[in-house]
C-alpha positions in Angstrom: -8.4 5.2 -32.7 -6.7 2.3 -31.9 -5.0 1.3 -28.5 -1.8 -1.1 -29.3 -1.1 -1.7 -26.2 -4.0 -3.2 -25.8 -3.9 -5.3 -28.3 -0.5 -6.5 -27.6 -1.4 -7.1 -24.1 -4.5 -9.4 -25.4 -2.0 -11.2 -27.2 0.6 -11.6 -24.4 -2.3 -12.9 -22.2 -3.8 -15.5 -24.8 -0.6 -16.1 -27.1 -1.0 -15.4 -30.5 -2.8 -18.7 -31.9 -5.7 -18.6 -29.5 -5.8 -14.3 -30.1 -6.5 -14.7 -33.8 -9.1 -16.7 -33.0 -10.5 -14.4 -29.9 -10.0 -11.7 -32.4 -12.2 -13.2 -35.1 -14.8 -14.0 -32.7 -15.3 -10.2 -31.2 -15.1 -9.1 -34.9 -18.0 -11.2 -35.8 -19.7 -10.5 -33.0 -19.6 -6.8 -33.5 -20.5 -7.3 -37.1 -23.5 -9.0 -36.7 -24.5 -6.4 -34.0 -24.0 -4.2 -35.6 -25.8 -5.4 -39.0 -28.9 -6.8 -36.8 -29.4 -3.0 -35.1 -29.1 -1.1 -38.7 -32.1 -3.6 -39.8 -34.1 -3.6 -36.7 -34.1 -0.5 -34.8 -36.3 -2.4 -32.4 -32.7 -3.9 -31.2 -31.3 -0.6 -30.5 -30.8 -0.4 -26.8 -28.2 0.6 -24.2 -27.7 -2.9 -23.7 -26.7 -4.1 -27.7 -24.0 -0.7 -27.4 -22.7 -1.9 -23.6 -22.0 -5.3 -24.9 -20.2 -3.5 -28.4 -18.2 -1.6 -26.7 -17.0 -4.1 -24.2 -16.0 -5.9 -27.3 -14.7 -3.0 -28.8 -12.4 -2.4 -25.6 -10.8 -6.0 -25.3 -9.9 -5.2 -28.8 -8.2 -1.9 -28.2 -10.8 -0.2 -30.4 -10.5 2.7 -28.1 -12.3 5.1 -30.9 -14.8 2.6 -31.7 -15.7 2.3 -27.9 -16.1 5.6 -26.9 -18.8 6.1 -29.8 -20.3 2.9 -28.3 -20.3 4.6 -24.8 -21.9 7.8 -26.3 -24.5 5.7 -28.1 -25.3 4.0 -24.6 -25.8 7.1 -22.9 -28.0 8.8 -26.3 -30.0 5.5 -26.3 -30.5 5.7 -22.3 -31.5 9.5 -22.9 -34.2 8.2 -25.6 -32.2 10.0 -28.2 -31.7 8.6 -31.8 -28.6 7.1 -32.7 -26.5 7.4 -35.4 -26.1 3.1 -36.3 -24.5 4.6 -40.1 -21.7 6.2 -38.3 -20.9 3.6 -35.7 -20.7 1.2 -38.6 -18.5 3.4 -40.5 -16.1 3.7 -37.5 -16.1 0.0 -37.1 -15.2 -0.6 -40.3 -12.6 2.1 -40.7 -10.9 0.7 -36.6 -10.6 -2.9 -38.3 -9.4 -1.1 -41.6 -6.7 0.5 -38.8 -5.7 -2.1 -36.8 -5.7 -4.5 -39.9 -2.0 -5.0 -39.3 -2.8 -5.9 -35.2 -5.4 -8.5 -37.1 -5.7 -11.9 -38.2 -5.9 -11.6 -42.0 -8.5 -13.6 -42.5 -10.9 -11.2 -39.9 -9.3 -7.4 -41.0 
């Protein structure tokens, strides 16, 4: 679910100060994304996923990504998407990487 070594290489590349703060951003981010396409479905389109998982994939949320990528494709295919689940696996990557995480943003 969660890539380490991805995280860890964020962190080498940024140093630890300015990654809690990159780390807090992309949370956010993907939270308020996320919130804004569960009460608009008129905001659910490939583009909104592309730009989660891109987040999602800085932050090593390697589970959390691909469900984004699928969620591109189903929303590129005019399929429904499941918004419930992909906030549920957010939720339950941050809940898994909470010790990768600034505390104040797991």
């Amino acid at each position: 679910m969660i890539d380490r070594a991805r995280l860890a290489e964020l962190k080498h590349e940024i140093g630890d100060e300015d990654f809690d703060e990159v780390a807090e951003i992309f949370l956010e981010e993907m939270s308020e994304t996320l919130d804004a396409l569960a009460a608009n479905p008129l905001l659910v389109t490939p583009a909104a996923f592309h730009g989660l998982r891109g987040s999602a994939s800085n932050l090593g949320f390697a589970g959390f990504a691909a469900a984004c990528s699928e969620a591109e494709k189903q929303c590129q295919a005019g399929d429904a998407v499941d918004i419930a689940a992909l906030v549920a696996l957010f939720h339950a990557s941050v809940e898994a990487a909470a010790d990768d995480l600034p505390a104040q943003a797991a």
